[in-house]
LODREN-309062 format. One line per 10 residues: number of its first residue (from 1); for each residue x, y, z of C-alpha. Coordinates in Angstrom, 3 decimals, always signed. Layout:
! residues N
NUM> X Y Z; ...
This chain:
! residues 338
1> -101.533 -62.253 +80.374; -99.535 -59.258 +80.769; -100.851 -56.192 +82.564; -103.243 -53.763 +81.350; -100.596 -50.742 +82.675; -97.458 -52.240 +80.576; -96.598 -49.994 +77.500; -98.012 -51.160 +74.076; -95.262 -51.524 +71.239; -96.354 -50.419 +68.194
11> -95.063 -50.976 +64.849; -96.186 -51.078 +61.151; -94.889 -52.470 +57.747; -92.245 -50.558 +55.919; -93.233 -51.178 +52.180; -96.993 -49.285 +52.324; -96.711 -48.754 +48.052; -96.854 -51.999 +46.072; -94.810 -52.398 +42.987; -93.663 -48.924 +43.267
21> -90.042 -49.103 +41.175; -88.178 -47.277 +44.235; -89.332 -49.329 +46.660; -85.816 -50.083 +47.999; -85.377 -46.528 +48.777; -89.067 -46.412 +50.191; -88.139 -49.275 +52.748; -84.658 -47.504 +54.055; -86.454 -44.390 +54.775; -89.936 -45.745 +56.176
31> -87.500 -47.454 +58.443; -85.481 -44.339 +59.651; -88.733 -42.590 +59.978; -90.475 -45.111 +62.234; -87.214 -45.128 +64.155; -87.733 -41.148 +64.657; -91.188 -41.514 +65.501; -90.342 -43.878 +68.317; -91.990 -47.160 +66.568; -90.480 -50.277 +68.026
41> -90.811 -52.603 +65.449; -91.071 -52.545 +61.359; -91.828 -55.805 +59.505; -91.667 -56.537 +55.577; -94.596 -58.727 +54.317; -94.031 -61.474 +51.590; -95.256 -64.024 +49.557; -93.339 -65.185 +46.395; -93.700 -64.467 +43.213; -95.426 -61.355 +43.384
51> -94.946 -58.342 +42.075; -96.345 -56.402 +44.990; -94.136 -57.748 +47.263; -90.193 -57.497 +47.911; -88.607 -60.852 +46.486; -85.877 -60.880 +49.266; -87.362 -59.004 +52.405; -83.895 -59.911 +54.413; -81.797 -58.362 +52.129; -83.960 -55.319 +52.671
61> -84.142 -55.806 +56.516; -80.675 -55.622 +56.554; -80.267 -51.907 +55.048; -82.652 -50.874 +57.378; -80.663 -52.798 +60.031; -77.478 -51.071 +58.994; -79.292 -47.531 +59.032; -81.605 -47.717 +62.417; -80.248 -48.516 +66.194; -83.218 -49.631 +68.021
71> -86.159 -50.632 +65.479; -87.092 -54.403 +65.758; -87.018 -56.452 +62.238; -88.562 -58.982 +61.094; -90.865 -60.758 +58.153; -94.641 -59.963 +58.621; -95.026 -62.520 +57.067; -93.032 -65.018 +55.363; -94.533 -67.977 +54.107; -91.543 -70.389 +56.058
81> -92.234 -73.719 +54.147; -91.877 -72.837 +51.006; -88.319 -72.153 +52.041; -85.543 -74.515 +53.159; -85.371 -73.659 +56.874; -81.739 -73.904 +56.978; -81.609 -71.085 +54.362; -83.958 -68.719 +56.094; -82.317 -69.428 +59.586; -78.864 -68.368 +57.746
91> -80.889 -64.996 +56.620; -81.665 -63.835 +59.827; -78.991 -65.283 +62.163; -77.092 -62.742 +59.581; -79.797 -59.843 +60.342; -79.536 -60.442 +63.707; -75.801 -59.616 +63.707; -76.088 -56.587 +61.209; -78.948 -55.583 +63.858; -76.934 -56.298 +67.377
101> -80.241 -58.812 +68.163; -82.825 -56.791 +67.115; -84.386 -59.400 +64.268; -87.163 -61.361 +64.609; -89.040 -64.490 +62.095; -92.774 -63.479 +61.390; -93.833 -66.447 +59.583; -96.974 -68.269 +58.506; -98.057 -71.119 +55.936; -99.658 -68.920 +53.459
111> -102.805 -69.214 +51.664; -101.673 -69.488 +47.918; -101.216 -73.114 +46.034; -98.828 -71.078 +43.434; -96.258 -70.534 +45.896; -95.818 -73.904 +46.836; -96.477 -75.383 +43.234; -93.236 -72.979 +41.711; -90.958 -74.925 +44.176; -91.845 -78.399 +43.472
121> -93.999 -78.646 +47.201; -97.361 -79.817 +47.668; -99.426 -77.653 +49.163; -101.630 -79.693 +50.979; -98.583 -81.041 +52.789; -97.970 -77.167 +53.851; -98.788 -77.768 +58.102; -96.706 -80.682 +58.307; -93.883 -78.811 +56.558; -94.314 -75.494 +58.619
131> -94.191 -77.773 +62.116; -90.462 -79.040 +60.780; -89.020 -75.220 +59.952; -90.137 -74.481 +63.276; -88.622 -76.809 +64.743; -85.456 -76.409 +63.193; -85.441 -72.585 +62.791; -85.587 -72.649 +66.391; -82.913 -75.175 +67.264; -80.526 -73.361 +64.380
141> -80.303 -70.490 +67.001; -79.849 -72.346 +70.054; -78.006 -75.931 +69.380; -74.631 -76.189 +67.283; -74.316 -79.280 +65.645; -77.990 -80.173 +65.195; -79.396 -83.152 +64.381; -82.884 -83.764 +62.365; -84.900 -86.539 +61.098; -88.333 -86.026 +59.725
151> -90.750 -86.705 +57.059; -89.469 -83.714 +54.822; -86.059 -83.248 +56.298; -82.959 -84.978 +57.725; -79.476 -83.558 +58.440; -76.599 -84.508 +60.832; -73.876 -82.423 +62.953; -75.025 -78.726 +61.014; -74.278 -75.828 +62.834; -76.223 -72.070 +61.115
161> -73.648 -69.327 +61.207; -73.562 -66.504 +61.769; -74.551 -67.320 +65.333; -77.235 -65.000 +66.354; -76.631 -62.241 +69.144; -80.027 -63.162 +70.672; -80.524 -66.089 +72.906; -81.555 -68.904 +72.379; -82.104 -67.479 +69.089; -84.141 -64.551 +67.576
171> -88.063 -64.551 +68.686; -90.339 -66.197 +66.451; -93.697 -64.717 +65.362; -96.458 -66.641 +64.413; -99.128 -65.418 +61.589; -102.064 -67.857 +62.686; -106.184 -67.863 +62.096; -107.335 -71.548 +62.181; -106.800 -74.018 +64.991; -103.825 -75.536 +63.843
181> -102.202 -72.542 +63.525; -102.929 -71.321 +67.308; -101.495 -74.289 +68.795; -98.672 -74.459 +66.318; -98.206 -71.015 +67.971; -98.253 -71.984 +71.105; -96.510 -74.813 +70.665; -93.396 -73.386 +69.021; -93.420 -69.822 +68.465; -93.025 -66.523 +71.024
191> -96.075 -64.800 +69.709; -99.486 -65.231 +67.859; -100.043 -62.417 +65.231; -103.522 -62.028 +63.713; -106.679 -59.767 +63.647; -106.293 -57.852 +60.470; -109.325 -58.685 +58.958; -111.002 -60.076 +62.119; -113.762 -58.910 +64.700; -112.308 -58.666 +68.519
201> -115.329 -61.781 +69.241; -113.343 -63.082 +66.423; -109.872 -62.518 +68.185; -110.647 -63.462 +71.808; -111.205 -66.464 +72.130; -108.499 -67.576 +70.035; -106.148 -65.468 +72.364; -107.195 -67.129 +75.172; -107.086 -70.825 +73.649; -103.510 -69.578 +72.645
211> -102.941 -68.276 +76.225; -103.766 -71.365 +77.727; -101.802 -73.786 +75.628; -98.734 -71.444 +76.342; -99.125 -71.740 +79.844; -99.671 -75.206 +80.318; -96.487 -75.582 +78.623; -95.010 -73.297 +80.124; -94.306 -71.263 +77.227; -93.973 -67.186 +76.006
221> -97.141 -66.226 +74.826; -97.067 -62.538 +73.378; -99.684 -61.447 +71.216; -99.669 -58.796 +68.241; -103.197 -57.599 +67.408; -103.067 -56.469 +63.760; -105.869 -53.609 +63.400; -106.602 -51.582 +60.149; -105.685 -47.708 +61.071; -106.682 -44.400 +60.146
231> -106.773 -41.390 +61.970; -109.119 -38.349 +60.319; -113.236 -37.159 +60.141; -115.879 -39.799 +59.406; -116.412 -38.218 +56.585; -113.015 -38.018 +55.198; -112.429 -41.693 +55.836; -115.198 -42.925 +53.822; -114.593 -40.853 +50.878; -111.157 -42.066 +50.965
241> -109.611 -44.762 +52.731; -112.861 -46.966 +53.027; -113.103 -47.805 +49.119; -109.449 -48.452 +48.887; -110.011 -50.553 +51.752; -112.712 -52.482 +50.605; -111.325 -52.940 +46.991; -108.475 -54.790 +48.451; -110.161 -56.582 +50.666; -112.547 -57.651 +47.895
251> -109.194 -58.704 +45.846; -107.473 -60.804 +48.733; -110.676 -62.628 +49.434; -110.831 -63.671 +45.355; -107.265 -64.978 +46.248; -108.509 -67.490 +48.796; -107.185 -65.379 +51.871; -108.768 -66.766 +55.459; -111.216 -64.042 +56.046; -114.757 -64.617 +57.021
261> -117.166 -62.813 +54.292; -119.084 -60.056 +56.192; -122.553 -58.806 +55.210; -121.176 -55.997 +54.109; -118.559 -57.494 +52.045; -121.955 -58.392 +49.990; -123.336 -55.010 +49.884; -120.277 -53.659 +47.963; -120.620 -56.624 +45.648; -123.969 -55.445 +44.898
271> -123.043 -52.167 +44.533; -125.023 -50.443 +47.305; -123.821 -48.093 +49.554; -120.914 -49.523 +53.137; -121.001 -46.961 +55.481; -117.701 -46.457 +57.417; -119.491 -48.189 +60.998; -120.413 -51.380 +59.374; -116.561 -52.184 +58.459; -114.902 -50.885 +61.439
281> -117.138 -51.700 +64.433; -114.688 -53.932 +66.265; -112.663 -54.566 +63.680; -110.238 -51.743 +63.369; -108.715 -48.237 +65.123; -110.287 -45.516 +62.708; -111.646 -41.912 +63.740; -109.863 -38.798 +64.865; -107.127 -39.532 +68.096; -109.587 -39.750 +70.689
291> -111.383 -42.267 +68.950; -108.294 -44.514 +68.736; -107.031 -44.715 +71.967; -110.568 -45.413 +73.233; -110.758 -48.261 +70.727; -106.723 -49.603 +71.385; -107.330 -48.938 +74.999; -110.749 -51.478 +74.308; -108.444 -53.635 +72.351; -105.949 -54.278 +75.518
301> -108.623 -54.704 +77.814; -110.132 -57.785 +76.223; -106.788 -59.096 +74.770; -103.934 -58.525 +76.514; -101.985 -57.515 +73.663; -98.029 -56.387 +74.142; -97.919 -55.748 +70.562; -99.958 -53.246 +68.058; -99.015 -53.831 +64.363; -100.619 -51.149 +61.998
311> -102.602 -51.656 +58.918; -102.624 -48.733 +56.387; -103.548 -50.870 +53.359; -106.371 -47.990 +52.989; -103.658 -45.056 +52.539; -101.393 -47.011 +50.031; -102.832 -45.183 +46.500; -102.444 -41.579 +48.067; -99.343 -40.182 +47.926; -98.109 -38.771 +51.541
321> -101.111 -40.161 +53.350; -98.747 -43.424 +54.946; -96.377 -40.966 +56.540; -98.903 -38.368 +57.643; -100.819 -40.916 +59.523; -98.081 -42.433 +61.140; -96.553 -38.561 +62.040; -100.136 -38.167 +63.394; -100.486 -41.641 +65.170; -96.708 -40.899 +66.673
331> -97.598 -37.719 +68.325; -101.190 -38.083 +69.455; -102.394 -41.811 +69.788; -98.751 -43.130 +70.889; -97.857 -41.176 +74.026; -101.366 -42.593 +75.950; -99.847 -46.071 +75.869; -96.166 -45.535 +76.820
């Protein structure tokens, strides 16, 4: 596990407004800002064929790429086998040039039938799939002239250019919360992501299974801790950003997202009263600065984790609230982990 003293890199998603028609333009500058603020990585998220969500988050990437010096990029998350990985490894072997190595594959299986139905792929064959992308995604940086033969793909003497600047190829992030996923991880990615929606009892022990598959394998085995954020008074937060925040957590769950239905998750359903404690405890960084870095600086002690990414799903109806909250995180949560 890496020490407890090592700086925390921090880093958030760079499309905070769904659907919003100038959400090119959105991207380019969230990027440029993060940048400024001294964020180290920014991450698109995806799934297909939806209209909240970019339909080509490389193409986007690479703007930013062309525009920033020093922000990280990748996919937070793309759902890999629903894609040729040939294809994707061409994407960002191309981003990691535009970049000079600074891209990175966040990728996952997904959660939605629909996506895999569109493209003619059976969804239930989805873990199988996502174990060949890795495997090739990762060879397409590091071997020229690869050579595969599986159950869903087979190809002789292939080389993916652009060759990527990074060595052997750029890092891959894993999006993981079951079993299969951690060692999948572990296995045959660089880092675990997870934790939005999840307790730290939740997270821990699934670290540390993570952790230990890594090492016997002798294997990387960074982890980015995905918290919910906001940064104001109790009673600011729950006036605000709490009923967003429950509203779309409401919605993902009635899309058969992997989260684990809370008591209070009932209590809205109901319609009685969720007080701002019940949601957070453990489960995200929310109150004024202070309160955050107590709760990151909790986070790191029973994690580990090299890698914060920020959630401000709660912020995304109010107009100017994403960039004051990440002006505010910048400048007073920030500089105690550096």
């Amino acid at each position: 596990m890496t020490s407890k003293s090592a700086p925390v890199l921090f880093g958030t998603d760079l499309l905070q407004v769904p659907a919003a028609p100038n959400a090119a333009a959105e991207v380019l500058e969230r990027g440029q800002l993060l940048e400024e603020l001294g964020f180290n990585f920014g991450t698109l998220s995806h799934h297909r064929f939806m209209a909240a969500m970019p339909s080509a988050p490389f193409t986007l990437l690479a703007a930013v790429a062309a525009r920033t010096a020093t922000l990280r990029l990748g996919s937070g998350i793309v759902v890999l086998p629903t894609y040729h990985p040939l294809d994707l490894a061409e994407q960002v072997h191309t981003l990691d040039q535009i970049s000079n190595g600074r891209a990175f594959y966040g990728v996952g299986v997904g959660y939605m039938p629909k996506e895999y139905e569109a493209v003619g792929l059976e969804f239930r064959e989805r873990g199988r799939r996502m174990d060949e992308c890795m495997q090739i995604i990762r060879a397409a940086g590091r071997d020229e002239g690869m050579c595969f033969s599986g159950t869903h793909f087979t190809f002789s003497d292939v080389t993916v250019y652009p060759r990527p600047v990074q060595q052997p190829g750029p890092p891959i992030w894993v999006g993981a919360s079951s079993q299969p996923a951690i060692r999948r991880a572990a296995i045959l990615g660089d880092a675990l992501c997870l934790g939005t929606q999840d307790s730290l009892p939740q997270v821990v022990p699934l670290v540390d299974e993570y952790r230990a598959i890594a090492a016997r394998l002798n294997r990387p085995s960074a982890f980015c801790l995905q918290r919910m954020i906001a940064i104001g008074s109790t009673r600011e937060l729950e006036r605000g950003w709490l009923a967003t925040l429950l509203e779309k957590r409401a919605f993902r769950m009635s899309k058969g997202a992997l989260i684990e239905r809370q008591p209070f998750d009932d209590k809205k359903a109901a319609g009685e009263h969720v007080d701002l404690q019940e949601v957070t405890f453990d489960r995200a960084v929310v109150g004024t600065p202070e309160d955050c870095i107590r709760e990151i600086q909790k986070c790191r002690a029973l994690t580990g984790c090299e890698y914060i990414a920020l959630n401000l799903d709660g912020f995304k109806d109010e107009p100017g609230a994403v960039e004051r909250q990440l002006r505010l995180f910048a400048t007073e949560v920030m500089p105690a982990f550096a």
